[in-house]
N, C-alpha and C positions, 0 to 999 in steps of 0.2 A: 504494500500500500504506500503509497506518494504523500509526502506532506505538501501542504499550501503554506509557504514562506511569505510572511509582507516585510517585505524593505522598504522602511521610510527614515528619508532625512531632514531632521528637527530642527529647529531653534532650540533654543532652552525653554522658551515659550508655547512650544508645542506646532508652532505656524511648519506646515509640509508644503505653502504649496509654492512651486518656481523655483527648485531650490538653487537657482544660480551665487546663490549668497553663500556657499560651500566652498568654494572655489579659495579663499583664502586660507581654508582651515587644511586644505587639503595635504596631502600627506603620503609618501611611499608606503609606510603601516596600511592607513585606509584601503588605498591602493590594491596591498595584497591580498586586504581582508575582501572587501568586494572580487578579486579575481578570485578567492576559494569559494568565495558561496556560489559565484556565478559559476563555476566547474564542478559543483554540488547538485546541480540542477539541470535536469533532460525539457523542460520548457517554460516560457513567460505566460503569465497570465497579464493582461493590462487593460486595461480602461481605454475606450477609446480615443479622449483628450491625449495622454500619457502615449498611444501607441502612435497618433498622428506626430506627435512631438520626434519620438524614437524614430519612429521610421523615416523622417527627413529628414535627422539628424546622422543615425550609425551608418548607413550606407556608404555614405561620402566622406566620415572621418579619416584621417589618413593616422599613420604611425600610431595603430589600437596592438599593434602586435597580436595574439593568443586570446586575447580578450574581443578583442573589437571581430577576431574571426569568428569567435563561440558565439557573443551577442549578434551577428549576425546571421548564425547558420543556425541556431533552434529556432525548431519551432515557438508560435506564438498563438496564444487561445486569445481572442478579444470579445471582450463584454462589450457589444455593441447593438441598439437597434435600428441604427441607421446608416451603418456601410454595411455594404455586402461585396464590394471587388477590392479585396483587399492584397497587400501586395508584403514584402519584407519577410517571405514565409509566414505567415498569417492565416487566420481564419477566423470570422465569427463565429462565438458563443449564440447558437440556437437555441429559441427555446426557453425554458426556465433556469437561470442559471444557475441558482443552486443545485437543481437536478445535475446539469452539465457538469459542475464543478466538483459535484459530489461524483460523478462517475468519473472522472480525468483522476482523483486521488485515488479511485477502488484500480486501475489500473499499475501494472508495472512497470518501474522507471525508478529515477532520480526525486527531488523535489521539483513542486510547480512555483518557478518565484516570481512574487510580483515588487514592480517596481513605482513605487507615487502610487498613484493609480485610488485617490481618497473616497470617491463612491464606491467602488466597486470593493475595496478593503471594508468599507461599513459595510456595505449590501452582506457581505460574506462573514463579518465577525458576528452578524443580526443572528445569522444561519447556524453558527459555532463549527465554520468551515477550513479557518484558520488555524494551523494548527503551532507557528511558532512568529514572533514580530520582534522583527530586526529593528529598533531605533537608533540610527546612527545620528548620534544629540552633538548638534554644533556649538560652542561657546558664544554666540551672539544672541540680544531678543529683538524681535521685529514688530513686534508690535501689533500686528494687524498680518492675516491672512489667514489664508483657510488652512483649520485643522483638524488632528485625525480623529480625534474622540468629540469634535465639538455634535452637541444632543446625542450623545450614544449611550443611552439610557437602558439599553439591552449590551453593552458592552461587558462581558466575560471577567471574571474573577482572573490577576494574572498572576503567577508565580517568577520572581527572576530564575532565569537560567543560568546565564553567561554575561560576562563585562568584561572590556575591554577599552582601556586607557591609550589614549593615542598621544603621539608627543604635542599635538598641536591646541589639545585641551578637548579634542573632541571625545563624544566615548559611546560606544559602541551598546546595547543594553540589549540584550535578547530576553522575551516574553515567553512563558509558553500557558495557553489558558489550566485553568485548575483543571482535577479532574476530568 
C-alpha cells in the first residue's frame, strides 16, 4: 500500500501559498532533503493551480541534474475538473477523488507526493487520506496569505515524526495523523 505524502513550504506563520519567499532560506541540506523524498516517490499528486505552475515551469528548467529528470518523468495524478488535455505526463483525477485517491494508495508502488497543492491537501486530510505532512517551516512571517489549516475544522489529531534542522534556520517537521 502507497502512502499520500503532503509537502508544504511555510512561513512561521503558516502562509503556503507562492512560496517564492524560500529562495533565501535555501540551502544544499534542503536540497538533499527534497531530492530523497522526491526519489521516495513512484508519482505527484497536485492541484491543478500547482500543476499548471509545475508544468511551465520543470520542462524548460535547465541544470535540474537527477532531480529535474525524476520530476519530470513521473507520472502525475491531477485533481482537476476543468482540464482534460493535459500534458507533463499527466492525467486527471476522474470522478470522486477520494475514491481515486483512495484506490492510487491501495495500489503498488512508492509514495504519492504532493507538492502546494492547498485545496486538494484539505479536500484529502477532510477524507483522512493523508497519510504523513512534510512542513518545511521557513524563518520568515508574511503576514497575509493562504494557509494550510486555515477553517480545517475536520483536521486530524497529529503526532511528530521527524525534525530536521537546516543550517539556514529552516526546519523540516514531519506529521503523521494519530491512529
Amino acid at each position: 500500500m502507497r502512502r499520500v505524502v503532503a509537502v508544504e513550504f511555510m512561513s512561521l506563520d503558516g502562509v503556503m501559498e507562492d512560496p517564492q519567499w524560500t529562495g533565501g532560506f535555501w540551502h544544499d541540506d534542503i536540497a538533499q532533503y527534497q531530492h530523497d523524498q522526491l526519489f521516495r516517490s513512484d508519482a505527484l499528486l497536485l492541484g491543478r493551480v500547482t500543476y499548471e505552475d509545475m508544468a511551465e515551469a520543470w520542462p524548460t528548467m535547465e541544470d535540474t541534474g537527477d532531480f529535474g529528470e525524476r520530476m519530470n518523468s513521473l507520472p502525475k495524478h491531477v485533481a482537476t475538473a476543468t482540464k482534460t488535455d493535459l500534458k507533463w505526463n499527466a492525467t486527471p483525477i476522474k470522478g470522486d477523488l477520494a475514491a481515486a485517491v483512495a484506490e492510487l494508495k491501495d495500489q503498488e508502488g512508492e509514495d504519492l507526493l504532493i507538492y502546494g497543492s492547498g485545496q486538494l491537501v484539505r479536500s484529502l486530510m477532510s477524507d483522512n487520506l493523508i497519510d504523513e505532512y512534510c512542513l518545511l517551516t521557513f524563518p520568515i512571517v508574511l503576514g497575509k496569505g493562504q494557509r494550510l489549516f486555515d477553517n480545517a475544522t475536520d483536521a486530524p489529531a497529529l503526532k511528530l515524526a521527524d525534525t530536521k534542522v537546516f543550517p539556514s534556520g529552516a526546519l523540516a517537521l514531519v506529521y503523521q495523523p494519530v491512529g
